[in-house]
C-alpha positions as CSV (number, residue, x, y, z in Angstrom):
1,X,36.4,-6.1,23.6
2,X,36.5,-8.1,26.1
3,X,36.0,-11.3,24.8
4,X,39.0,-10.5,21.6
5,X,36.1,-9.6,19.5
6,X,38.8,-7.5,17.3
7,X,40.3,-9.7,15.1
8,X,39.0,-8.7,11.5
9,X,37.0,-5.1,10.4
10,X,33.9,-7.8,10.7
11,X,34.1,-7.8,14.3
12,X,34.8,-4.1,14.7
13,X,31.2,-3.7,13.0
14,X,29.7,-4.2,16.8
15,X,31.9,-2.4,18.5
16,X,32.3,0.7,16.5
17,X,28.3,0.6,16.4
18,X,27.7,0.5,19.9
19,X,30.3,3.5,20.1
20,X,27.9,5.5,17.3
21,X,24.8,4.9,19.5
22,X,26.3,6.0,22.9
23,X,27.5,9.5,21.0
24,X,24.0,9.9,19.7
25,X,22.4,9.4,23.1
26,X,24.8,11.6,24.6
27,X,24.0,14.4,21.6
28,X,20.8,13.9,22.5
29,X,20.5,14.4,26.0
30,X,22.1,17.8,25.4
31,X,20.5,18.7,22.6
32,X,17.0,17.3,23.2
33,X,15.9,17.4,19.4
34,X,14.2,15.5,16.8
35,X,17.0,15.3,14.7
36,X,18.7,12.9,17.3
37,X,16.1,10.7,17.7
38,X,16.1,10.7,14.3
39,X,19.8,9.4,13.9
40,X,18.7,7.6,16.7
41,X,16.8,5.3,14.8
42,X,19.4,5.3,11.2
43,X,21.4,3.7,14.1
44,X,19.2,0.9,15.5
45,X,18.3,0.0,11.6
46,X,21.8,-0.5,11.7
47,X,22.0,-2.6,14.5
48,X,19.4,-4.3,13.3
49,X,21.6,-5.6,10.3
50,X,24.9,-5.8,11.7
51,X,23.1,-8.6,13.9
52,X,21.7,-10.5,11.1
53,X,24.8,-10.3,9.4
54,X,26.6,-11.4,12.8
55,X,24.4,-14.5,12.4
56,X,25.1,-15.3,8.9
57,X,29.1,-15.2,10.0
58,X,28.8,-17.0,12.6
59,X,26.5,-19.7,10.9
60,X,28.7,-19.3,7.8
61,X,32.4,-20.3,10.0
62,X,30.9,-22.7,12.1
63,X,29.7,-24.7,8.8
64,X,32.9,-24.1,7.4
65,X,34.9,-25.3,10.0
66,X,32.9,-28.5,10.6
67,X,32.7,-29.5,7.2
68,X,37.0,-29.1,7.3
69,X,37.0,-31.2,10.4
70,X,34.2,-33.6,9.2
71,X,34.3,-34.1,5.4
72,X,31.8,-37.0,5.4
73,X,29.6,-35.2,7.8
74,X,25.5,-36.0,7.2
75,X,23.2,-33.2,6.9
76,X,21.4,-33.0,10.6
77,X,25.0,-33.9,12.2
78,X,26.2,-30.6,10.3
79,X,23.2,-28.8,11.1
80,X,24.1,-29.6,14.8
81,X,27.5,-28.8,14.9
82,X,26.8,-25.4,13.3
83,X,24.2,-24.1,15.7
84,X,26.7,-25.5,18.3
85,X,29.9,-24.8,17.0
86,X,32.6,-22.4,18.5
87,X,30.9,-19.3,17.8
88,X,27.6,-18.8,19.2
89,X,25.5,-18.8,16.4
90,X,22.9,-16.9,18.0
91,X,24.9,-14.6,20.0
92,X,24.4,-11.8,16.8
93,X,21.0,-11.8,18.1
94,X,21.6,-9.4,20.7
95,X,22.2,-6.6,18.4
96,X,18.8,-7.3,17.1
97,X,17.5,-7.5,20.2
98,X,19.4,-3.7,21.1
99,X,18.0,-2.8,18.2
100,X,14.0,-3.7,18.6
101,X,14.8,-1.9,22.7
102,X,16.1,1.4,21.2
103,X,13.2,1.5,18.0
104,X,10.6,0.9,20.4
105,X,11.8,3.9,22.7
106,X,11.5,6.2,19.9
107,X,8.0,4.7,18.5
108,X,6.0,8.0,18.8
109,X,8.4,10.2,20.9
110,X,7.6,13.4,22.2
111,X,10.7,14.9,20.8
112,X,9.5,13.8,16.9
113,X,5.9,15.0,17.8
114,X,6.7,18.7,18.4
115,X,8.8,18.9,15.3
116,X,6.0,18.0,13.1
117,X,3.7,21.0,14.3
């Protein structure tokens, strides 16, 4: 929000994400079941491909725009200005990240275990 991340329903993707995950923890530290967890983890797959898609947009509009600015632009130059353009190219990542964090909490938690029984 913060840094005008609101600009187009692409960038809302994050936002409205992180928003789903902080109402399933809160449901779940009331509720304490394996059904949370369960959303839980729905949500951090989803992370998981909001970032990658973050990365491909990002990639995707810094190639764009350096091609625009650069028509004659040679391949390593372009590759270059991509991963450096104005959008962090990489900066996607975190939701993977977020995502790896909050599956590897839930690997094997108590709260799945005494459901199965």
């Amino acid at each position: 929000m913060f840094l005008g991340h609101i600009e187009d329903v692409a960038q809302l993707i994050p936002l409205g994400l992180i928003a789903i995950a902080l109402s399933v923890l809160s449901w779940y530290a009331v509720a304490r079941s394996g059904a949370g967890i369960r959303v839980f983890q729905v949500v951090m797959a989803l992370f998981f491909v909001a970032g990658i898609l973050g990365i491909v947009l990002h990639v995707r509009s810094n190639m764009e725009f350096a091609t625009e600015m650069y028509p004659n632009i040679e391949r390593m130059e372009l590759l270059r200005k991509t991963v450096a353009g104005a959008l962090p190219a990489l900066a996607p990542g975190a939701m993977i990240e977020i995502a790896l964090i909050g599956l590897a909490y839930t690997f094997r938690h108590p709260a799945l275990e005494r459901r199965s029984k």
